[in-house]
N, C-alpha and C positions, 0 to 999 in steps of 0.2 A: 425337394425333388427326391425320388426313390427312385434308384433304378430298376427296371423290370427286371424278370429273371426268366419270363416264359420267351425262349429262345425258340419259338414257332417260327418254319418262313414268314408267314405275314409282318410279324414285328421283324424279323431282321431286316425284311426290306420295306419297310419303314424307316428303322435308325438308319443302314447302310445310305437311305439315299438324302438320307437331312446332309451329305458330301456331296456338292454338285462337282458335274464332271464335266470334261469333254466328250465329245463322241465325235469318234472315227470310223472309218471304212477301212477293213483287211481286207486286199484282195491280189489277185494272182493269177495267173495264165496257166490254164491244164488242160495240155491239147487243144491250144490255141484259144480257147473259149475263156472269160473274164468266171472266174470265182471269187467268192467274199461276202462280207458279214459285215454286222455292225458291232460296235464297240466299246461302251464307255467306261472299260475298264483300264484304260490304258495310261503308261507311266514312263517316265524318265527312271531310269535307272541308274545306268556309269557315263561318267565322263572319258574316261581311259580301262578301259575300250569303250565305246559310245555304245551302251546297250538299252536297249525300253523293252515294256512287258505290257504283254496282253491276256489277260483272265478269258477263255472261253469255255463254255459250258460244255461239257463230256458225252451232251445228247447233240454238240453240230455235227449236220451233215458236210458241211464245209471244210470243218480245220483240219479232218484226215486227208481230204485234197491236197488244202496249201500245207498243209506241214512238208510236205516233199517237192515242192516247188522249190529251184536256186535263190527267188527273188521273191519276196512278200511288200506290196505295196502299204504305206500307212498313208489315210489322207485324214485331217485333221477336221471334220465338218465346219463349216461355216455355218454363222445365222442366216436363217433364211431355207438351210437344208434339211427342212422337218421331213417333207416326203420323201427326199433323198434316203435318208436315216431308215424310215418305214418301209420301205421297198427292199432294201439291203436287208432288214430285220426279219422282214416277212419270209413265207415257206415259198415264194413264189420258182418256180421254173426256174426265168431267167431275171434275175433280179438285177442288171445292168442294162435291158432293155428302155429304149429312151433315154439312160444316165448318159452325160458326158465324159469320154473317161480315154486314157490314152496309156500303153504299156512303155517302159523299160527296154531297151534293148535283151534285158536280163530276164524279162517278163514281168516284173512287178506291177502291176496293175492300179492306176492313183485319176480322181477326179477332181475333175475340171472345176475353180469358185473355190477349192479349200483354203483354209489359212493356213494350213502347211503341209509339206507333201514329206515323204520318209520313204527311202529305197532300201530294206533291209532284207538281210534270211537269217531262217532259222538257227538258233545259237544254243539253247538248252527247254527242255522238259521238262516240267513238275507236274505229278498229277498231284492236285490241292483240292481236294474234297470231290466237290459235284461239276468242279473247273481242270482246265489245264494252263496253269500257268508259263506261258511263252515267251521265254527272253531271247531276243531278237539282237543281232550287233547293226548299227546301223552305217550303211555304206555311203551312200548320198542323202542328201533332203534341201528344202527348201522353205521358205515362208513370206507369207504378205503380209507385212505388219498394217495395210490399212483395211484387210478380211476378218471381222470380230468373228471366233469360234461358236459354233453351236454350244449349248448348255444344257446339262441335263441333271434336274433338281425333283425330288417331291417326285417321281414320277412324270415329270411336266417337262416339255420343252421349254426354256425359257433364252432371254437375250441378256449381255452386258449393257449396263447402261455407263454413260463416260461420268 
C-alpha cells in the first residue's frame, strides 16, 4: 500500500469517510421557531465536565443561530432515519416540517425515534479550517438501548447488523 499524497477534497472525503459515523440532529429554538442541522461529526469529549463536540461547516446558515441559543438539542439518529437526516441536511425553509420533535423547557430542540437524546449549550469555539469546532457541556440526556443508531459510511447510509 502507498499512501496518497494528493490532499484534494475528493480524496479527503474518501479516506475521512472509510470512519463510519453517527449522525445526529443539532437543533434549537430561535424565536420560538425549531432550527437545526445535521451532523455526523459528533463526539464524546469529557467525562468531568461532560462535554461532546460538533464540527460544522463555516458556510451553515444554521450555527450562527444556535450558537446563541441557552439550550442546543443533540438527537442521536436512529436506523430507519435516512429522510430524517436529508431534510435536516437539505437547504430547505423549514426543515422540521412533518419531523416529530418536542423542545426543553430551556429550548433545546430533540426528535422523536432517536437512540439518544443530549440537552446541552454552548461551551467553547474553535474555528478548524472550513469548520467550527463546537464543544458543548452536556446538562441532560438520555438513550434507548433497544434504538440501533443511524450509520454513516462510504457516503452511504448504512445499519448495524447484531
Amino acid at each position: 500500500m502507498t499512501l496518497a499524497q494528493h490532499l484534494d477534497p475528493t480524496t479527503l472525503r474518501q479516506v475521512f469517510g472509510a470512519f463510519p459515523t453517527g449522525v445526529t440532529a443539532v437543533a434549537g429554538l430561535v424565536a420560538g421557531e425549531p432550527i437545526g442541522l445535521a451532523a455526523n461529526s459528533f463526539t464524546s469529549v469529557s467525562l468531568d465536565p461532560p462535554l461532546v463536540s460538533v464540527c460544522i461547516a463555516t458556510t451553515s446558515g444554521s450555527w450562527p443561530l444556535l450558537r446563541c441559543v441557552p439550550r442546543i438539542g443533540i438527537s442521536v439518529l436512529a436506523s430507519g432515519h435516512e429522510d430524517m437526516c436529508r431534510r435536516l441536511a437539505s437547504r430547505t425553509a423549514d426543515r422540521f416540517a412533518g419531523l416529530p420533535w418536542w423542545s426543553t423547557d430551556d429550548g433545546a430542540v430533540l426528535l422523536a425515534g432517536a437512540s439518544a437524546w443530549l440537552e446541552c449549550s454552548p461551551h467553547r469555539e474553535i474555528v478548524a479550517g472550513d469548520h467550527h469546532l463546537a464543544l458543548l457541556s452536556v446538562h441532560r440526556l438520555a438513550f434507548d438501548a433497544d434504538t440501533a443508531p443511524l450509520v454513516f459510511h462510504a457516503s452511504r447510509f448504512r445499519r448495524l447488523a447484531d
